[in-house]
C-alpha positions as CSV (number, residue, x, y, z in Angstrom):
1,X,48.4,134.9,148.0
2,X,46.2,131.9,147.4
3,X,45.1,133.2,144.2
4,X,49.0,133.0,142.7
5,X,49.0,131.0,139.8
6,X,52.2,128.5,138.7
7,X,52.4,128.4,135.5
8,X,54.1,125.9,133.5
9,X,57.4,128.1,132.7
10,X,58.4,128.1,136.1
11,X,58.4,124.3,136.2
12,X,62.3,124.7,135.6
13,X,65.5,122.1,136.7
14,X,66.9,123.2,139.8
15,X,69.3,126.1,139.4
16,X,67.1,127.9,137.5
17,X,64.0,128.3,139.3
18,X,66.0,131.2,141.7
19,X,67.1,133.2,138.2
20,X,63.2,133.2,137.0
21,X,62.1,134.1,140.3
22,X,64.2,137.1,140.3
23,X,62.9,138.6,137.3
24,X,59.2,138.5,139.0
25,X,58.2,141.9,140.2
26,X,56.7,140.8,144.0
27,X,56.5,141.8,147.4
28,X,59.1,140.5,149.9
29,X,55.9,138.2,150.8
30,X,55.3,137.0,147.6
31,X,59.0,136.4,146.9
32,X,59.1,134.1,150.2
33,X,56.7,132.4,148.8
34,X,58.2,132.0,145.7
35,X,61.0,130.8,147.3
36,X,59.4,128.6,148.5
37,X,57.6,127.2,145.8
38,X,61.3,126.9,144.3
39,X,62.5,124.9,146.5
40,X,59.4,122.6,146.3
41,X,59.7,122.8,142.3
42,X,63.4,121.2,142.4
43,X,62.3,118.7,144.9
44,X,59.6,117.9,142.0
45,X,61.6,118.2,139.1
46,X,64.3,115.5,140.8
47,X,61.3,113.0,142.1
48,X,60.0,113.2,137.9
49,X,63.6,113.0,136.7
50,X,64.2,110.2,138.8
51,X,61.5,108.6,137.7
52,X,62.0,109.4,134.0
53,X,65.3,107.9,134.1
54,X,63.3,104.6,134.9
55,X,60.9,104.3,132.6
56,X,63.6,105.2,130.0
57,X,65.4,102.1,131.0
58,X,62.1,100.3,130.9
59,X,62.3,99.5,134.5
60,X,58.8,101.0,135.2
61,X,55.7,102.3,133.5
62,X,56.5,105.6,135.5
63,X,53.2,107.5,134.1
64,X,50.6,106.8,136.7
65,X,53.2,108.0,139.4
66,X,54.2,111.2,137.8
67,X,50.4,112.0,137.6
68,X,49.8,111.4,141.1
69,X,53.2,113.7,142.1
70,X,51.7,116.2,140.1
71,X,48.1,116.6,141.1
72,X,49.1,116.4,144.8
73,X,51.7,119.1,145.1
74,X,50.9,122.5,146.8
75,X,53.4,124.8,148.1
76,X,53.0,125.3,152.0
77,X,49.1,124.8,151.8
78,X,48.0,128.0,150.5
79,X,50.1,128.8,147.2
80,X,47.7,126.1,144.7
81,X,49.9,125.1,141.8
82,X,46.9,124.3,139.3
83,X,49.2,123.7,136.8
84,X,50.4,120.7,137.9
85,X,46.9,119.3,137.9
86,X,46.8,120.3,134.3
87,X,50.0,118.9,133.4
88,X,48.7,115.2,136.0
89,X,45.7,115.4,133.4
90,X,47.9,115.5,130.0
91,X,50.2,112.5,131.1
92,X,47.1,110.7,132.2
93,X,45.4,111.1,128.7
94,X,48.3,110.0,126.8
95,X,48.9,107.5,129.4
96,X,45.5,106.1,128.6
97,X,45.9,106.7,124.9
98,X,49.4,104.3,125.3
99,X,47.2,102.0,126.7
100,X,44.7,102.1,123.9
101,X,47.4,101.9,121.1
102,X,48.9,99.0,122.9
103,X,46.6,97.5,122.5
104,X,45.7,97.7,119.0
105,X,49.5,96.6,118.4
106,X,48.7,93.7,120.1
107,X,45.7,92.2,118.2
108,X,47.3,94.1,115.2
109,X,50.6,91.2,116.3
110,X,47.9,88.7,116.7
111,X,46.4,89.2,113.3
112,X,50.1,89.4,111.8
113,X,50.9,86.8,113.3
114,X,47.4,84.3,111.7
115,X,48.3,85.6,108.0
116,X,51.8,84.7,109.0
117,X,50.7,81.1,109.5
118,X,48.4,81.3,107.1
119,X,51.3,82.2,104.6
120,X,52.8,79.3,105.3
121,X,50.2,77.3,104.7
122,X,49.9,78.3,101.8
123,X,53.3,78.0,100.3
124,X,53.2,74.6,101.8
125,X,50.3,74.2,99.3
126,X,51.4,75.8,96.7
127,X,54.9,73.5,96.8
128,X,53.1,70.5,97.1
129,X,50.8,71.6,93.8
130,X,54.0,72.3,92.1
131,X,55.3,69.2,92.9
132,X,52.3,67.2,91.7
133,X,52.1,69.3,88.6
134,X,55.7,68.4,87.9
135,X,54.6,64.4,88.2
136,X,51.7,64.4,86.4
137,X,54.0,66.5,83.3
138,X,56.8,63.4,84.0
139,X,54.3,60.4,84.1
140,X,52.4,62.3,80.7
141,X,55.5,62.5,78.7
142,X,55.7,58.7,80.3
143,X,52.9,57.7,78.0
144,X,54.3,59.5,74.9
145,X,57.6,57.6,75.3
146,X,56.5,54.7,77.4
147,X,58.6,52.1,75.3
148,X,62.2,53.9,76.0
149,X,63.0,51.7,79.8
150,X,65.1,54.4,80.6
151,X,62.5,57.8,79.8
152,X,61.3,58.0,83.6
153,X,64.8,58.5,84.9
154,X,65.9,60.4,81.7
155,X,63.5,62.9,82.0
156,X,64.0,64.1,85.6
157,X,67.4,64.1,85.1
158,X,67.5,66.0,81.8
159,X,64.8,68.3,83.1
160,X,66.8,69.0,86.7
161,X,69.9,69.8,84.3
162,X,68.1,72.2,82.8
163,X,66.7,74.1,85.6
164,X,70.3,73.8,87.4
165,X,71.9,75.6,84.4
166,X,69.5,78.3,83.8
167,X,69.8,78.8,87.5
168,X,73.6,79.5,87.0
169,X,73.1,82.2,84.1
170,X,71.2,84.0,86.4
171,X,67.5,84.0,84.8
172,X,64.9,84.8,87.5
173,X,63.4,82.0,89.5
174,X,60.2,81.7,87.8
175,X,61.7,81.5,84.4
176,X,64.0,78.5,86.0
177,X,61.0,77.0,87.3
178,X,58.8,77.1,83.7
179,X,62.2,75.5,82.6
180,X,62.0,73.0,84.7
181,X,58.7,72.3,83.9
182,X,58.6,72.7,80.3
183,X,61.9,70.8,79.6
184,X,61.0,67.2,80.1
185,X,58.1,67.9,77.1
186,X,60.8,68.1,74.7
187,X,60.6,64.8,73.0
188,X,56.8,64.7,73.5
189,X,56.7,63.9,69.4
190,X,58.3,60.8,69.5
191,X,54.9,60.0,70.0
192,X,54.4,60.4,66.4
193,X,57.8,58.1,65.4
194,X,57.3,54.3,64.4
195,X,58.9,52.1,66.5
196,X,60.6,50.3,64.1
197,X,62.9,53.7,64.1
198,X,62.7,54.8,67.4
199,X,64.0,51.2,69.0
200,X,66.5,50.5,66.3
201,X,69.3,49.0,67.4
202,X,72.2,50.0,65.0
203,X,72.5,53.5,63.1
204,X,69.7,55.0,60.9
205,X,69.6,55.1,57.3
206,X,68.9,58.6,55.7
207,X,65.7,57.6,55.0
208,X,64.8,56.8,58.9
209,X,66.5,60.1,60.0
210,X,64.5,62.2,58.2
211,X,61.5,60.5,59.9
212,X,63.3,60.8,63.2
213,X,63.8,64.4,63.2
214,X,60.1,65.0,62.4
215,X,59.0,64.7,66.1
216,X,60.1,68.3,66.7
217,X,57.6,69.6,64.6
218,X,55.3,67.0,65.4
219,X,55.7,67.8,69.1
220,X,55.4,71.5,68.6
221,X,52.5,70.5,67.1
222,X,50.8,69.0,69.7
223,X,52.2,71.7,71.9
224,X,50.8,74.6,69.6
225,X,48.5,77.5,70.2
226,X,48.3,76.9,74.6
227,X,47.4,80.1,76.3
228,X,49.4,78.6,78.8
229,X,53.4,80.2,78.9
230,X,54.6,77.0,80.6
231,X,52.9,75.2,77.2
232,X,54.2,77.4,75.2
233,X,58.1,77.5,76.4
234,X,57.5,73.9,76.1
235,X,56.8,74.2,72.3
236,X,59.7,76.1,71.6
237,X,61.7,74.0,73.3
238,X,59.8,70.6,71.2
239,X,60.6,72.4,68.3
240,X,64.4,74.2,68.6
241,X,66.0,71.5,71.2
242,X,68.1,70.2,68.2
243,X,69.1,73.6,66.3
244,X,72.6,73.7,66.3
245,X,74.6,77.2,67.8
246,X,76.5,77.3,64.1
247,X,73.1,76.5,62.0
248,X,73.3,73.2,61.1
249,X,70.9,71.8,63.2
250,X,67.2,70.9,62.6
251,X,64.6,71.5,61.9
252,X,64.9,74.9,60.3
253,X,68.3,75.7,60.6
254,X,68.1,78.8,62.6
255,X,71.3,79.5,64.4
256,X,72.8,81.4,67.5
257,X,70.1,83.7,69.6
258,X,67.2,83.1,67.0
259,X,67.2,79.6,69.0
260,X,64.8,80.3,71.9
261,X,67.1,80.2,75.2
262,X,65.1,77.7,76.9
263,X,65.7,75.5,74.2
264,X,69.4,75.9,74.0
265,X,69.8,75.4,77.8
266,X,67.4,71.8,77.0
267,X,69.7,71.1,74.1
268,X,73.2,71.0,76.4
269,X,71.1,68.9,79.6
270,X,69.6,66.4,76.8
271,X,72.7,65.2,75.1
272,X,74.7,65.0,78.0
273,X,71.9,63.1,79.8
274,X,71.7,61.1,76.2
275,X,75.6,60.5,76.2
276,X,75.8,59.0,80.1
277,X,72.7,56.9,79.3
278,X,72.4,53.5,77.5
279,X,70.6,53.2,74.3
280,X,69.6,51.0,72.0
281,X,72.0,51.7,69.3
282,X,75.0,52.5,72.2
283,X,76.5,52.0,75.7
284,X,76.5,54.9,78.4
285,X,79.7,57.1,78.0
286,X,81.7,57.7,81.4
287,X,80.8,61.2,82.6
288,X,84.2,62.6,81.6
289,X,83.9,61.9,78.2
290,X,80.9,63.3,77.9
291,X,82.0,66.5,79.6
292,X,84.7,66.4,76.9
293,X,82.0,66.4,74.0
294,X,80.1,69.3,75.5
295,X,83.4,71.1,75.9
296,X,84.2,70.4,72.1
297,X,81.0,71.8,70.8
298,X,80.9,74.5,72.4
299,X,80.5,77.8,70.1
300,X,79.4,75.1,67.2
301,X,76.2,72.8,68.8
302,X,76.0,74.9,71.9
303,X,75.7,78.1,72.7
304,X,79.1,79.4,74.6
305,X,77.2,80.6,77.4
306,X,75.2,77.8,78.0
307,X,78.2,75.5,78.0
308,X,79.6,77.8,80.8
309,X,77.2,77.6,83.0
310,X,76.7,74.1,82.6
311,X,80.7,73.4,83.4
312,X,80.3,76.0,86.1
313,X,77.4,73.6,88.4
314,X,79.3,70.5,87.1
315,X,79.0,69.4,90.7
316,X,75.3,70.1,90.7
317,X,74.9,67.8,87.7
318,X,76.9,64.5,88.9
319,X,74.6,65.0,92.2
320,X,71.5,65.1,89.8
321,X,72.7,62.2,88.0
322,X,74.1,59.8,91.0
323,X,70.8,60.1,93.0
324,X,68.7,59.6,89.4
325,X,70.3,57.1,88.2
326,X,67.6,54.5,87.8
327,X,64.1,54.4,86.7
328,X,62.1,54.7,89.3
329,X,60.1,58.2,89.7
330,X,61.6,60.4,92.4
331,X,59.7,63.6,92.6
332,X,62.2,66.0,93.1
333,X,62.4,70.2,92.9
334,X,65.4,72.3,92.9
């Protein structure tokens, strides 16, 4: 009987070895044998079940020992199970194969883990670039309106205003973030605007309005023809800041959504920024009044929508303008 063969379907759980067994056409020999063998395969079965149960908790890395079970068990010395062996060979190859995979995760985690880092680096770059492209736009629009005292302070307010109220209407974050950028070029023209006018202490005549309202088309003019889209937001925004919701406003006239949003979102940030801040031709209004006027004009200077965001980060705006306050550059994003 040396030459009897287990094969794989009668490595059954306990309790079910005796029904295969019975099927077998044997000799009363072979079927002690078989018995036998039975007897040895539940003894099996519960050593590998025991030992799966283990590795399933992740108590032990049961594989190796479940090969060596296998490839060592004969029944009574003379019925070979080469099966077994087989089976040993199997585990052992995916065993090794586990091994293998393992680890590729691990320098696969390793690499992860350097582009992870590098990532970071990165953004940390990339922020502080933003940053410094934000300062350099500030201390430019400096030069254009160095005379005003209060234009370093005015334009990181206004332009933080901005970016806090398109933030509330929900536009994506890099539209919020050209806003935020674009927005403090809005005045950029007042290069163009004599002095004489521009520091005037008392009201201007009719003649000297019409000359002040020329430095939106004289900074869209500067502005004009970028490839850039930050340039070019901040062109619309040059020309359209001081169109009017209703059509009354300058310099074409143009009313409701033919304004360009960013520059309605500018329009509602600039003159509440301009009615807090002192001036040459007036004292700084108390922030309530000031909320008044934006809450009078709305649906006739501003756009409604606009005006409702703004009201609804009113909190976000008195931090903006309590820690701006003064001239002195603070870089700052949102």
């Amino acid at each position: 009987m040396a030459g009897l063969v287990l094969r794989p379907v009668h490595f059954k759980p306990p309790g079910r070895a005796d029904k295969d067994l019975s099927r077998m056409r044997s000799s009363p020999k072979q079927e002690s044998a078989h018995s036998a063998l039975a007897g040895d395969a539940g003894k099996i079965w519960e050593k590998l079940s025991a030992l799966a149960r283990k590795a399933a908790n992740g108590a032990i890395d049961a594989t190796g020992e479940i090969a060596d079970i296998l490839r060592s068990q004969q029944v009574g010395g003379s019925i070979e199970a080469p099966c077994f062996g087989a089976i040993a060979d199997v585990i052992s190859q995916a065993a090794e194969r586990e091994k293998t995979l393992a680890r590729r995760i691990m320098l696969l985690e390793k690499e992860n883990q350097r582009l992870i880092d590098s990532s970071a680096r990165l953004a940390q770059a990339m922020h502080q670039a933003k940053g410094a492209t934000l300062e350099t736009i500030y201390r430019l629009v400096l030069a254009a309106e160095y005379k005003d005292e209060d234009t370093s302070s005015h334009i990181q307010r206004m332009s933080l205003y901005s970016a806090a109220i398109a933030r509330a209407m929900g536009l994506p974050e890099p539209e919020v973030e050209q806003i935020l950028y674009a927005s403090p070029m809005h005045d950029v023209g007042k290069i163009g605007i004599p002095d004489w006018i521009l520091l005037k202490p008392g009201k201007l005549d009719d003649g000297e309005w019409e000359i002040m309202k020329t430095h939106t088309t004289i900074g869209a003019g500067i502005l004009e023809n970028s490839s850039s889209d930050l340039i070019c937001m901040a062109e619309g925004i040059a020309l359209s800041h001081h169109e009017r919701w209703e059509g009354r406003g300058y310099p074409y006239g143009i009313s409701g959504s033919e304004i360009p949003l960013p520059a309605r979102i500018t329009s509602v940030a600039d003159v509440f920024d301009a009615l807090t801040s002192k001036r040459p031709y007036k004292e700084a209004f108390p922030a309530e009044k000031a909320f008044g006027i934006i809450r009078e004009e709305r649906g006739s200077q501003f756009d409604p929508a606009v005006v409702d965001a703004f009201f609804s980060v009113q909190d976000i705006i008195l931090e903006i303008q309590r820690t701006h306050r003064h001239s002195d550059f603070k870089p700052m994003l949102p």
